[in-house]
C-alpha positions as CSV (number, residue, x, y, z in Angstrom):
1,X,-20.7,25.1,18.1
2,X,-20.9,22.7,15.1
3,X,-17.5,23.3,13.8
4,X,-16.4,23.9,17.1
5,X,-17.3,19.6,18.0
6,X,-15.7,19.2,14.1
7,X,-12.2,20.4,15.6
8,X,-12.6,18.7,19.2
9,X,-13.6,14.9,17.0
10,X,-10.5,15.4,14.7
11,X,-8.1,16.8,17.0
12,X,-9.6,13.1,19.2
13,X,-8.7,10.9,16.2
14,X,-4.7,12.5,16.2
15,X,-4.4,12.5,20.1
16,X,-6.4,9.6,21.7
17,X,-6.0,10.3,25.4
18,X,-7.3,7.1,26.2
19,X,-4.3,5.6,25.1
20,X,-1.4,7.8,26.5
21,X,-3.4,7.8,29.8
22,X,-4.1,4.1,30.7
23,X,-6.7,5.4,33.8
24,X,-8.4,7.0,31.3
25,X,-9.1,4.0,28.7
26,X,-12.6,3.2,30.2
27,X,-13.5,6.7,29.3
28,X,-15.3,6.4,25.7
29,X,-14.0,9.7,24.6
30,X,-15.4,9.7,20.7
31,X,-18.0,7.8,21.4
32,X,-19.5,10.6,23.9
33,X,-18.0,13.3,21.5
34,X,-19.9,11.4,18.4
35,X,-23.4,11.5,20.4
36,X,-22.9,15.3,21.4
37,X,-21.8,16.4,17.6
38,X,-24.5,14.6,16.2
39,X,-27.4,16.1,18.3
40,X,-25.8,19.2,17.6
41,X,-25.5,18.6,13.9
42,X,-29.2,17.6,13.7
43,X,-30.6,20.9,15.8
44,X,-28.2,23.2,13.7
45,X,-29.3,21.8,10.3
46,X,-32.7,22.0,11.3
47,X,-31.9,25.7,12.6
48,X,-30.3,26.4,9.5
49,X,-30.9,23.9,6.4
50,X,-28.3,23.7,3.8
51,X,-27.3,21.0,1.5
52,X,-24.7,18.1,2.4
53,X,-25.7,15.7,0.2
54,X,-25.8,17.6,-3.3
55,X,-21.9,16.6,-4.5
56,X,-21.4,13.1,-6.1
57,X,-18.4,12.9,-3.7
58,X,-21.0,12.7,-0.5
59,X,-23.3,10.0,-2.7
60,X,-20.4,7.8,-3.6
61,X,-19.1,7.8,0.2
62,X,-22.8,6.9,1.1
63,X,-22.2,3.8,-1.6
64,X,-19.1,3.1,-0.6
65,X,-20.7,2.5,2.8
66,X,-23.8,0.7,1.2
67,X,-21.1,-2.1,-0.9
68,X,-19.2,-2.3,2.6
69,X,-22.2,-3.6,4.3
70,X,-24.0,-5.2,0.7
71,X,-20.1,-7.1,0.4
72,X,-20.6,-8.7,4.4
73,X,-24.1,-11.0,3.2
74,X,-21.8,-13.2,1.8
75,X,-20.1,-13.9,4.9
76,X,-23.0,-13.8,7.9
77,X,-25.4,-11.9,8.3
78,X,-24.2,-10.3,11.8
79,X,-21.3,-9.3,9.5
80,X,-23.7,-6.7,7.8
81,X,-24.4,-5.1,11.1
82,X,-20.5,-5.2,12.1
83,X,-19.5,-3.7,9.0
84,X,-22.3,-1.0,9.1
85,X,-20.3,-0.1,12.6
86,X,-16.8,0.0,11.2
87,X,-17.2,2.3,8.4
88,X,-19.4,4.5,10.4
89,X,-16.5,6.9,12.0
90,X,-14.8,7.6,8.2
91,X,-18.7,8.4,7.3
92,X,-19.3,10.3,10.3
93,X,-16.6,12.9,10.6
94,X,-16.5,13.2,6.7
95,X,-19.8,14.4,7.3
96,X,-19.5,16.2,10.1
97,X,-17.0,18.4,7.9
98,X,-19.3,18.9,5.4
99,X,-22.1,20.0,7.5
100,X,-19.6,22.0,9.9
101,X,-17.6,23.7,7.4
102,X,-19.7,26.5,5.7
103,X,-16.8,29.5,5.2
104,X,-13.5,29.6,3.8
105,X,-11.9,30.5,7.2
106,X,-13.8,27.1,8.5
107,X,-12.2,25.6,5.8
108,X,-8.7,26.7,6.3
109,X,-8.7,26.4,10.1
110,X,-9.4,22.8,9.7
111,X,-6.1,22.7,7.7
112,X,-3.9,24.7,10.3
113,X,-5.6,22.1,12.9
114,X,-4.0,19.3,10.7
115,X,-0.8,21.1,10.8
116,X,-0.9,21.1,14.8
117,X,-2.0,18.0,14.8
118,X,0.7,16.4,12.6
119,X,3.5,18.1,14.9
120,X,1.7,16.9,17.8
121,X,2.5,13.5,16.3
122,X,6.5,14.3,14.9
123,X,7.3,16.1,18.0
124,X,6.3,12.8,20.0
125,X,7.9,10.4,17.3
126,X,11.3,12.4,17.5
127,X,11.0,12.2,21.4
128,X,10.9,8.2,21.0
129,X,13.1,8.0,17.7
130,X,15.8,9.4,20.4
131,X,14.2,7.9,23.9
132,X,13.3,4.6,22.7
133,X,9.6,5.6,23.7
134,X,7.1,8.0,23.1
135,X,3.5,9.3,24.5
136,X,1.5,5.9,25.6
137,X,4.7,3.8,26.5
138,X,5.0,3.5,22.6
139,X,8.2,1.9,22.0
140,X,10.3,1.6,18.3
141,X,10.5,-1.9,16.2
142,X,13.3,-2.2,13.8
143,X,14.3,1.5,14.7
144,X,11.2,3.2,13.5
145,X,8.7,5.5,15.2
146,X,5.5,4.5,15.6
147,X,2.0,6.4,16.7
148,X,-1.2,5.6,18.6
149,X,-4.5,4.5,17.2
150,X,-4.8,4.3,13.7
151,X,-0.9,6.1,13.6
152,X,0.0,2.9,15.0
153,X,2.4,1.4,12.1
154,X,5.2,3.8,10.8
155,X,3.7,4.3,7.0
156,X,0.4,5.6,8.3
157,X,2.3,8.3,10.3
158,X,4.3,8.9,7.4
159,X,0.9,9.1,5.3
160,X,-0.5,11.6,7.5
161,X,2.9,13.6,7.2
162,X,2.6,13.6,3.5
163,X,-0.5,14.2,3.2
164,X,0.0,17.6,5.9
165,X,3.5,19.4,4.1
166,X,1.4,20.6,1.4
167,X,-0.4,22.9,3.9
168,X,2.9,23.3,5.8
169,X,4.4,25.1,2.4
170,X,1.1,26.7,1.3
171,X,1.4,28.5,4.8
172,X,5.4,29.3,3.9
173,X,4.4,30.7,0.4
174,X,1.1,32.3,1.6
175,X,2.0,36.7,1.1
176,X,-0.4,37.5,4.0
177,X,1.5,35.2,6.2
178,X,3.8,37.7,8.7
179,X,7.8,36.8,8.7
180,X,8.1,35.4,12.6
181,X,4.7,32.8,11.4
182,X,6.6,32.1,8.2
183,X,9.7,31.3,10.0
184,X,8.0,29.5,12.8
185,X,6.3,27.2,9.7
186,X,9.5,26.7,8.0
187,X,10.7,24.8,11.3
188,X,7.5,23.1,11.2
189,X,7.9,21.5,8.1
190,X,11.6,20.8,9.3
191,X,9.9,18.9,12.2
192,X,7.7,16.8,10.3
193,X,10.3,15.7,7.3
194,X,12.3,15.3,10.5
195,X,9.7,12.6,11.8
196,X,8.6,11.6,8.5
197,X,12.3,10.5,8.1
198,X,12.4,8.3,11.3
199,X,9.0,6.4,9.9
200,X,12.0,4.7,7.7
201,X,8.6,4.2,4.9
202,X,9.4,3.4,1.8
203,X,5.8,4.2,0.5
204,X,6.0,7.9,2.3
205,X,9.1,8.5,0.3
206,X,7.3,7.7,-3.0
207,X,4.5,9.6,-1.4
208,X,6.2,12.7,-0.6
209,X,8.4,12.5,-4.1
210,X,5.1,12.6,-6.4
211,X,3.6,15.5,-4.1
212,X,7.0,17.3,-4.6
213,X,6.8,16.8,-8.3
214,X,2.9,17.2,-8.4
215,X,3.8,20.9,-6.5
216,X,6.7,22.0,-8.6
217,X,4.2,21.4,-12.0
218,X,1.5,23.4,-10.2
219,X,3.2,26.0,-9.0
220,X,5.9,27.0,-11.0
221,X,6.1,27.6,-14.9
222,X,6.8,24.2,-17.0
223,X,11.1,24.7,-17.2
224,X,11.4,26.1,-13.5
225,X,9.3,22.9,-12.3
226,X,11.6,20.7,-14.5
227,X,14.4,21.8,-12.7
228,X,12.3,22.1,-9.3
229,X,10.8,18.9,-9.3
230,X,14.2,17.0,-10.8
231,X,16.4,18.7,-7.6
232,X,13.6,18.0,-5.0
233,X,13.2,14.2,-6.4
234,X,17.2,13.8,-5.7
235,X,17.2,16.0,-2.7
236,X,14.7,13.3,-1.5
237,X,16.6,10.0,-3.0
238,X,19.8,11.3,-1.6
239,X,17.9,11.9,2.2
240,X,16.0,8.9,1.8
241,X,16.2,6.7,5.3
242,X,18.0,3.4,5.1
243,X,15.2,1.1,3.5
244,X,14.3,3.8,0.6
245,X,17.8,2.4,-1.2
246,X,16.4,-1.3,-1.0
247,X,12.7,-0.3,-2.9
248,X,13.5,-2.8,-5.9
249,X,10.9,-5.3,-7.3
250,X,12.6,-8.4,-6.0
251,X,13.4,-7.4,-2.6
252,X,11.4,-9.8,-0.1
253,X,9.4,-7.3,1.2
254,X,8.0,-6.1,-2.7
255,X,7.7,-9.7,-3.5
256,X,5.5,-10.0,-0.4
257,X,3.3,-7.0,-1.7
258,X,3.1,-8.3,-4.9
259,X,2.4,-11.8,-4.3
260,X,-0.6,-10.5,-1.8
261,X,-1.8,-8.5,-5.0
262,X,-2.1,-11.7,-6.4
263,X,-4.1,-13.0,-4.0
264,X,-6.3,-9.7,-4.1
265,X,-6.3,-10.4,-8.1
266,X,-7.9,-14.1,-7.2
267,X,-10.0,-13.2,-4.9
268,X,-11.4,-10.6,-7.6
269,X,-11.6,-13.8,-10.1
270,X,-13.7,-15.9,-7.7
271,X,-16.2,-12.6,-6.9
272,X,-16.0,-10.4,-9.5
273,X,-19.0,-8.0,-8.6
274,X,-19.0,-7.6,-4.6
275,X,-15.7,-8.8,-3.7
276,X,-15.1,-11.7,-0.9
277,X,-16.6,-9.0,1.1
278,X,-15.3,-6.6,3.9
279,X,-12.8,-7.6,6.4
280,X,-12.1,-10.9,4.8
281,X,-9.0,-10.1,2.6
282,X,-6.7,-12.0,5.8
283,X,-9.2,-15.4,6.0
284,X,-7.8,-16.0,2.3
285,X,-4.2,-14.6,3.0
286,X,-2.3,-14.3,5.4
287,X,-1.4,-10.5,4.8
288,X,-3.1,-7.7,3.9
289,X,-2.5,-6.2,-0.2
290,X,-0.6,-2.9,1.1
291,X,-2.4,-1.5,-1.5
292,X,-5.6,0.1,-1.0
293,X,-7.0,0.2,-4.2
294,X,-6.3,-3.6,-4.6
295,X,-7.6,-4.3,-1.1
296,X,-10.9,-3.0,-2.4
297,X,-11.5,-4.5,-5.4
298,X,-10.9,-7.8,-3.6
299,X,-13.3,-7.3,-0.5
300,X,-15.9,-5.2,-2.4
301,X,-15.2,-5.9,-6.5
302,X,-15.0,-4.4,-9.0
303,X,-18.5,-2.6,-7.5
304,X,-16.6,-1.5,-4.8
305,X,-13.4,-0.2,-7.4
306,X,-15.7,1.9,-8.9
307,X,-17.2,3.9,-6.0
308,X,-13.4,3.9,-4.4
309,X,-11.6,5.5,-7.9
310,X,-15.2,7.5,-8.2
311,X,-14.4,9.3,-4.8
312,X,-11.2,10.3,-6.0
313,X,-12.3,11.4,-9.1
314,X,-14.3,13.5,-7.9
315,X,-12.4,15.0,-5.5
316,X,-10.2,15.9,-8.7
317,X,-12.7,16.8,-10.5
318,X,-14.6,19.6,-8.0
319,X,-11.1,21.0,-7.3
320,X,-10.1,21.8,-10.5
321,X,-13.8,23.2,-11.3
322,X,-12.9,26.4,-9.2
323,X,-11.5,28.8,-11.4
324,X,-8.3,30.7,-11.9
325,X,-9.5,33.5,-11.4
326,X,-10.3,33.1,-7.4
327,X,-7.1,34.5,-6.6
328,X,-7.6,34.4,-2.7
329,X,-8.1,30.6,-3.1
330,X,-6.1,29.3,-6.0
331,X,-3.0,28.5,-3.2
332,X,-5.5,26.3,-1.3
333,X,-6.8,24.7,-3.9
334,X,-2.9,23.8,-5.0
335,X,-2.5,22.5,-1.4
336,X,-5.4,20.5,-1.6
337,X,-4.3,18.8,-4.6
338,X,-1.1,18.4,-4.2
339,X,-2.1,17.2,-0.8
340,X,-4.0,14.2,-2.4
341,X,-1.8,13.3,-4.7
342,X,0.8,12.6,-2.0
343,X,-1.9,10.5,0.1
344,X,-2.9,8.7,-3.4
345,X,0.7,7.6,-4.0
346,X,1.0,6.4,-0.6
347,X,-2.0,4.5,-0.3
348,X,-0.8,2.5,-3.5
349,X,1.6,1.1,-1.2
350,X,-0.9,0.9,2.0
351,X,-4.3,-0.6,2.9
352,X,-5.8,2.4,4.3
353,X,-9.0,2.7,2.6
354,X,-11.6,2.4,5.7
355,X,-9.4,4.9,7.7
356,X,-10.5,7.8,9.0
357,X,-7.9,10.5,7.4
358,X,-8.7,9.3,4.1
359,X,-12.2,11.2,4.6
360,X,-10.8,14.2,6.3
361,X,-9.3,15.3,3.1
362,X,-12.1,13.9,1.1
363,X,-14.7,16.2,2.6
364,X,-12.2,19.0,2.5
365,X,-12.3,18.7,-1.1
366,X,-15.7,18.2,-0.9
367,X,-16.8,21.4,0.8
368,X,-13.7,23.9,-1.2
369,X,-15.8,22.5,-4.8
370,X,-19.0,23.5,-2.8
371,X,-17.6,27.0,-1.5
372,X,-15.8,28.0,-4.5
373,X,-17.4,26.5,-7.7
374,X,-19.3,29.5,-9.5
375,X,-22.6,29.1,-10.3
376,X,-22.0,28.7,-14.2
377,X,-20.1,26.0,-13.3
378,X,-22.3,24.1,-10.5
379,X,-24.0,21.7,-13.5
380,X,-20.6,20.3,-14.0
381,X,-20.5,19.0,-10.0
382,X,-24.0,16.4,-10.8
383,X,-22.9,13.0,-12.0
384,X,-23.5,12.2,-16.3
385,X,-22.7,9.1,-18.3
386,X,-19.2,10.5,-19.2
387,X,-18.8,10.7,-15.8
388,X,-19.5,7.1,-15.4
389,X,-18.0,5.8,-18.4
390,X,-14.6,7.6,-17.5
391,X,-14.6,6.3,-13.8
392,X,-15.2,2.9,-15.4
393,X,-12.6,3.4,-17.5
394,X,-10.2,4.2,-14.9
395,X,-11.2,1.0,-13.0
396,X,-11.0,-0.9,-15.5
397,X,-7.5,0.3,-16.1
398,X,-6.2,0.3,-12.4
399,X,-7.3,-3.8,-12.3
400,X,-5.3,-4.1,-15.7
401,X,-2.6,-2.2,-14.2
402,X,-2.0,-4.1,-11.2
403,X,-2.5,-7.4,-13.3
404,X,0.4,-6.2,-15.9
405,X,2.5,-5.4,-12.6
406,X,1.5,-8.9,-10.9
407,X,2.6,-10.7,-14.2
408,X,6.0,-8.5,-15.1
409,X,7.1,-8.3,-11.3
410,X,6.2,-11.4,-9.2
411,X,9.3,-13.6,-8.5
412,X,7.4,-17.5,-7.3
413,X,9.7,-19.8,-5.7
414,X,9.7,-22.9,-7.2
């Protein structure tokens, strides 16, 4: 019943009824569905106890949460409280996967969900890419598609469409999957690139590039993915929509970016360890970074940097701890991180780091490492000082990175 609430929340965060039906918007949909999942969660892990908490990923998204609301004291103190509220839904339904999901077919139903879902989404921005509106009297700006919710702006849709073709082509490629399935997914993934295309996002084209490459290298042997990956890179260039051609550093809309990182960078300067706190990036600018990992170090420091890169590297980490030798797994485990890597390249362009999605495919990576790491191996998923030092080191190198791009890239009028 568990994972059964797990599918119903998810499947509530892609949909939102409240918002295609306008009667309906007094109705408090996930806040009812949060109350009946968590009772449920409580009497099932009491029924059954298991561990949910024994991965650094789940500590760091508990510190993550902690910095959010340690970051807000700064700023008033009924800003801890509201910032304890914001971050709850990423924490919840990451943990409500972890709790939920105890088998592999858990696991990989939750992906086919995704898959659903993400149609769901093209199939309605296609309707209002060629209506001029879609579900919930959404109408287009600038000719591209937009979503509800948290879908609401064109490069989180296309996020969420990068992040889901992974799984779309794991379920093409998959042996076991019968030919009318395989077919019926190859139109699938025609849908989404088909609505990924009508986002018109520059940053879901970079996105869906470095998963392409990230999928040929995986996959294939090193001189087919040269070839893959250099066909499916131009394939892409060639197909890109009408603002892919103008992603150069001195184009207004990359100067904006950039000049916002240096903001982010100042902010940094000014409060080095917990950031200006959460929420606050737009009371000292007027935009937000567009890139997520600089949007954190700014609100949360360089405290917050490391439990945000730590997350991630972990995620990495547990995936690539399963072994090759799991031969009913190793495709999902491709998916997966091919999957993140898309999501990771678009976030550099996006400030998505307190949304929802992000922690879908956080726990899923979460619960595979717990699934499939052997138990020679389950030492390596507990947190040691080279841990540490390399997350620092990463850090450290991302707040370098985006200082060298700030300095080399930023174009100040005079």
């Amino acid at each position: 019943m568990l994972y059964a609430c797990l599918l119903l929340y998810v499947t509530l965060i892609y949909v939102r009824p409240a918002e295609i039906y306008p009667e309906w918007a007094t109705i408090p949909f996930v806040d009812i569905l949060t109350g009946i999942s968590a009772a449920i969660g409580i009497f099932s892990l009491g029924a059954k106890p298991r561990k949910i908490l024994d991965l650094p990923h789940d500590k760091l998204i508990l510190a993550f949460w902690a910095i959010i609301a340690i970051s807000s004291f700064k700023v008033w103190f009924t800003g801890v409280y509201y910032a304890f509220l914001a971050f709850m839904p990423p924490v919840f339904v990451y943990f409500l996967i972890r709790a939920s999901v105890q088998s592999q077919a858990q696991l990989k139903g939750l992906a086919y969900l995704l898959i659903a879902l993400n149609v769901f989404l093209a199939v309605n921005g296609i309707v209002q890419y060629h209506t001029g509106i879609g579900l919930g009297d959404v109408g287009m700006v600038l000719d591209r598609i937009y979503g509800l919710g948290i879908f609401n702006d064109p490069n989180d849709l296309g996020m969420t469409f990068v992040m889901t073709v992974p799984f779309v082509l794991l379920a093409i490629g998959l042996r076991s999957t019968w030919l009318l399935f395989r077919l019926l997914f190859i139109i699938v993934l025609g849908v989404i690139l088909v609505a990924l295309y009508y986002t018109n996002s520059r940053g879901a084209i970079v996105g869906l590039a470095a998963a392409m490459v990230a999928y040929s290298f995986i996959k294939f042997s090193k001189p087919k993915a040269l070839v893959s990956a250099a066909v499916l890179v131009a394939v892409i260039a060639v197909a890109a929509p009408s603002r892919g051609g103008e992603m150069t550093f001195d184009e207004s809309s990359a100067q904006t970016r950039i000049q916002s990182w240096a903001e982010g960078w100042a902010m940094l300067k000014s409060h080095p360890f917990t950031g200006v706190g959460y929420d606050q990036y737009t009371e000292y600018h007027y935009a937000v970074a567009h890139n997520s990992f600089v949007h954190t170090f700014a609100e949360l420091g360089l405290i917050g940097a490391f439990i945000f890169v730590g997350m991630f590297y972990w995620y990495f980490k547990g995936l690539n701890l399963i072994p090759d030798s799991n031969k009913e797994f190793l495709p999902w485990r491709r998916a997966l991180l091919v999957s993140a890597i898309g999501m990771c390249s678009c976030a550099w362009f996006l400030s998505r780091q307190y949304v929802p999605i992000f922690y879908v495919l956080l726990a899923m990576g979460a619960s595979a490492a717990s699934l499939n790491v052997p138990a020679e191996k389950r030492s390596k998923l507990e947190m040691s000082q080279t841990d540490v030092v390399v997350i620092a080191a990463l850090t450290i190198f991302g707040v370098l990175f985006v200082y060298f791009q700030i300095r080399t890239m930023a174009v100040w009028s005079g």
